[in-house]
PyMOL commands that place a pseudoatom at each C-alpha (Angstrom):
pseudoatom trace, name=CA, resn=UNK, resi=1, chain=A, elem=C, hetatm=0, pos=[27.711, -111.900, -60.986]
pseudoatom trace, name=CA, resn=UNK, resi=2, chain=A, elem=C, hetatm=0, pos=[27.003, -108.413, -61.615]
pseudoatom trace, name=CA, resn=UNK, resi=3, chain=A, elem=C, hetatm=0, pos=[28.494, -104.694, -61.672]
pseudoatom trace, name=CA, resn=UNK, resi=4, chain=A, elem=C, hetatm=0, pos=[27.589, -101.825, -59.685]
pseudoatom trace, name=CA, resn=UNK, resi=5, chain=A, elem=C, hetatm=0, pos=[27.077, -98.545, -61.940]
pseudoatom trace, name=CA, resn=UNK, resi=6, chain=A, elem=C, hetatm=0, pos=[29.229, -95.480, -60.685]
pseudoatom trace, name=CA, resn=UNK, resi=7, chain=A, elem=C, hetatm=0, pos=[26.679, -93.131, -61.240]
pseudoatom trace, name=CA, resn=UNK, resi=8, chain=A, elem=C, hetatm=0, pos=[22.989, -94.273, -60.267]
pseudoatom trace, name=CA, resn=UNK, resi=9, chain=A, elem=C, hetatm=0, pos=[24.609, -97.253, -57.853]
pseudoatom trace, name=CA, resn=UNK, resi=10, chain=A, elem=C, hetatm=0, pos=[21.946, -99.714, -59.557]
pseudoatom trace, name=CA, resn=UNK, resi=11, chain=A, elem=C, hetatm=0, pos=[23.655, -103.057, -60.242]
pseudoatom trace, name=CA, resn=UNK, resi=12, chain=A, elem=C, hetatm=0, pos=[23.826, -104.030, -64.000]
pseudoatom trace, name=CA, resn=UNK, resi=13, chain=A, elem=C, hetatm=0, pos=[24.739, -107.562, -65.861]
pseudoatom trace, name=CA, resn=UNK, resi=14, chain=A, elem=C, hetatm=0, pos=[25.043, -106.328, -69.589]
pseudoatom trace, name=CA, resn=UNK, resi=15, chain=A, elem=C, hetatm=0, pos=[28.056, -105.450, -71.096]
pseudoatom trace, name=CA, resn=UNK, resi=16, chain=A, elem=C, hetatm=0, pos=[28.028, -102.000, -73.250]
pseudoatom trace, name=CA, resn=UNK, resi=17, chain=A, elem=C, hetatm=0, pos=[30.978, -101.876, -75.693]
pseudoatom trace, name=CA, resn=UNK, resi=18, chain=A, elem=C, hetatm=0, pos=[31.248, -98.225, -76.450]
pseudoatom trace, name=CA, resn=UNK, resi=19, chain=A, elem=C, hetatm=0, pos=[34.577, -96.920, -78.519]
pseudoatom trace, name=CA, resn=UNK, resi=20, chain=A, elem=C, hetatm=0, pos=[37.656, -95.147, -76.637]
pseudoatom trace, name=CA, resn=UNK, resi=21, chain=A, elem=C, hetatm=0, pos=[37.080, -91.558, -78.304]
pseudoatom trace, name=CA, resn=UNK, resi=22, chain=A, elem=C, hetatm=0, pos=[33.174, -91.802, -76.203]
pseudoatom trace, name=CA, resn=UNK, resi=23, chain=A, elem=C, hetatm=0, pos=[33.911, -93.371, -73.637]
pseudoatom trace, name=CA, resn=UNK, resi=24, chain=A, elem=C, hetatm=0, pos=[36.450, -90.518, -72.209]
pseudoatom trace, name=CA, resn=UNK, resi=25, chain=A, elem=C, hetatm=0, pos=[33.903, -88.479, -72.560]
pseudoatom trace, name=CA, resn=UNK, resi=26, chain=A, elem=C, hetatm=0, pos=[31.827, -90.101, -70.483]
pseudoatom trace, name=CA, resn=UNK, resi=27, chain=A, elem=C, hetatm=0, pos=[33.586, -92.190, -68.146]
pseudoatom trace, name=CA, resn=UNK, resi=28, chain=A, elem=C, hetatm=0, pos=[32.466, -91.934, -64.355]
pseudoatom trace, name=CA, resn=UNK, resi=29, chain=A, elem=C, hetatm=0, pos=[36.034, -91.261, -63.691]
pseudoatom trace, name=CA, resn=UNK, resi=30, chain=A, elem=C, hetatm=0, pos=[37.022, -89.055, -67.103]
pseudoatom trace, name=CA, resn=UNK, resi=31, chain=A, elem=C, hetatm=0, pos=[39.447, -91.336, -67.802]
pseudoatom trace, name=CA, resn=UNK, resi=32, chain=A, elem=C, hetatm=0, pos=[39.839, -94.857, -69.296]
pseudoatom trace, name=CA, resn=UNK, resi=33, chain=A, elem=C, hetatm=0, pos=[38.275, -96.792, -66.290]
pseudoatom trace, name=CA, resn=UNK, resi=34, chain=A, elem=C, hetatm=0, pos=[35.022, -96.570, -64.262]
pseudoatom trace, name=CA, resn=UNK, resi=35, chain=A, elem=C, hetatm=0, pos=[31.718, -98.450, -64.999]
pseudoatom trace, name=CA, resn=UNK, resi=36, chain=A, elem=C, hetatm=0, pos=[28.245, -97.297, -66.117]
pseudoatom trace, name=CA, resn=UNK, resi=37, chain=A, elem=C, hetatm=0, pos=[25.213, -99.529, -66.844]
pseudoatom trace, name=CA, resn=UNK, resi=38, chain=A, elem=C, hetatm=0, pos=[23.608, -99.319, -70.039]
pseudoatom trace, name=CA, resn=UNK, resi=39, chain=A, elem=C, hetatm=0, pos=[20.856, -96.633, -68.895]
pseudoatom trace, name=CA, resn=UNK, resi=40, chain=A, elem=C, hetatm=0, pos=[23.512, -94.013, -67.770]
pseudoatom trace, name=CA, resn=UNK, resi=41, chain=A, elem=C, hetatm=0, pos=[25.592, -95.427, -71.027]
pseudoatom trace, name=CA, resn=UNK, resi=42, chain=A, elem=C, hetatm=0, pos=[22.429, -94.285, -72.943]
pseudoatom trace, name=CA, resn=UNK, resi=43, chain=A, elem=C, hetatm=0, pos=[21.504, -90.997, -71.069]
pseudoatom trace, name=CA, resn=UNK, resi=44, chain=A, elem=C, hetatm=0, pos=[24.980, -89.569, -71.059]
pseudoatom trace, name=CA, resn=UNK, resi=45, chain=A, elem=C, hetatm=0, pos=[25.015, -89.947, -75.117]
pseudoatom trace, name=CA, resn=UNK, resi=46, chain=A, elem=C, hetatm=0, pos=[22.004, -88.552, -75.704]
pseudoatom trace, name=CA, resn=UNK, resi=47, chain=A, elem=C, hetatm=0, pos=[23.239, -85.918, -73.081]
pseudoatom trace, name=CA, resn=UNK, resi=48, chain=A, elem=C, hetatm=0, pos=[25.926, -85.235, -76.539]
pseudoatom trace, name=CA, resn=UNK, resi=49, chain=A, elem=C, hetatm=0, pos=[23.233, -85.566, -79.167]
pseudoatom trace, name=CA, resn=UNK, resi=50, chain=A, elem=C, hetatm=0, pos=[23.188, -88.965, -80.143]
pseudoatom trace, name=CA, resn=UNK, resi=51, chain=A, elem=C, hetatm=0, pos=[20.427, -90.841, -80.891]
pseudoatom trace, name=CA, resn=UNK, resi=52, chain=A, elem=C, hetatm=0, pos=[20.720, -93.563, -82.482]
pseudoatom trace, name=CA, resn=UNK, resi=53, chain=A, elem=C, hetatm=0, pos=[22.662, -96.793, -81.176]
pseudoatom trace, name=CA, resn=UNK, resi=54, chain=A, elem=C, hetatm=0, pos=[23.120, -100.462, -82.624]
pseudoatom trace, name=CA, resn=UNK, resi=55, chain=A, elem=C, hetatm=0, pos=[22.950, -103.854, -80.509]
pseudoatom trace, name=CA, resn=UNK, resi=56, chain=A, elem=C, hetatm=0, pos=[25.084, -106.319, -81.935]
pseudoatom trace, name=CA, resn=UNK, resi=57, chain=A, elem=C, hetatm=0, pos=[25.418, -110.095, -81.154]
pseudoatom trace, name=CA, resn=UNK, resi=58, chain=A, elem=C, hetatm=0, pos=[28.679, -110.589, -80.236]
pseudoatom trace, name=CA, resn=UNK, resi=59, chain=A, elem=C, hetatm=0, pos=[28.098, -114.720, -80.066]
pseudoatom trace, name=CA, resn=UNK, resi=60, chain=A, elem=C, hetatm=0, pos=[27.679, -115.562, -83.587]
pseudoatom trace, name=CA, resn=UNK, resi=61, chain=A, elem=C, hetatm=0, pos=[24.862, -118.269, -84.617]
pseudoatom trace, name=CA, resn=UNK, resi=62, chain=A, elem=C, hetatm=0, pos=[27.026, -121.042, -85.039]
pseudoatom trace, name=CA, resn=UNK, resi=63, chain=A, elem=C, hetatm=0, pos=[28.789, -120.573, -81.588]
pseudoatom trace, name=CA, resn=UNK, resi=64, chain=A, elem=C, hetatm=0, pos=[25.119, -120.690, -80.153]
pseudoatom trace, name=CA, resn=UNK, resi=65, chain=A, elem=C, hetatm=0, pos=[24.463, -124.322, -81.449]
for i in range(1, 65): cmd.bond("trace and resi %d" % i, "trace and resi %d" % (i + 1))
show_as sticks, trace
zoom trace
C-alpha cells in the first residue's frame, strides 16, 4: 500500500518522522495533518536552511532476527 504526496501527487511508501515544531511549518495543509513524501519532506527543509538530516532504523537488530 502506498500514500499519495499532497504536493508533487507522486505516490510514496516510506515513512518520514519529522518533529511537530517542523512539521507545521511545512505541512501541505499548515496544520497538523496532510502528507508529503520524503523528496518534498527534503526540499521544503532545505527551502528553511537545513541541511543536514539523520535516517534512523526504527526496527532494532534483534527485532530483525
Amino acid at each position: 500500500m502506498s500514500c499519495k504526496c499532497q504536493k508533487c501527487k507522486k505516490q510514496f511508501k516510506i515513512d518520514f518522522l519529522v518533529d511537530d515544531d517542523l512539521w507545521i511549518k511545512i505541512s501541505p495543509k499548515g496544520n497538523f495533518s496532510g502528507l508529503l513524501c520524503g523528496k518534498c519532506i527534503i526540499d521544503k527543509l532545505e527551502s528553511f536552511g537545513y541541511g543536514a538530516f539523520k535516517l534512523i532504523d526504527l526496527v532494532s537488530s534483534e527485532d530483525k532476527t
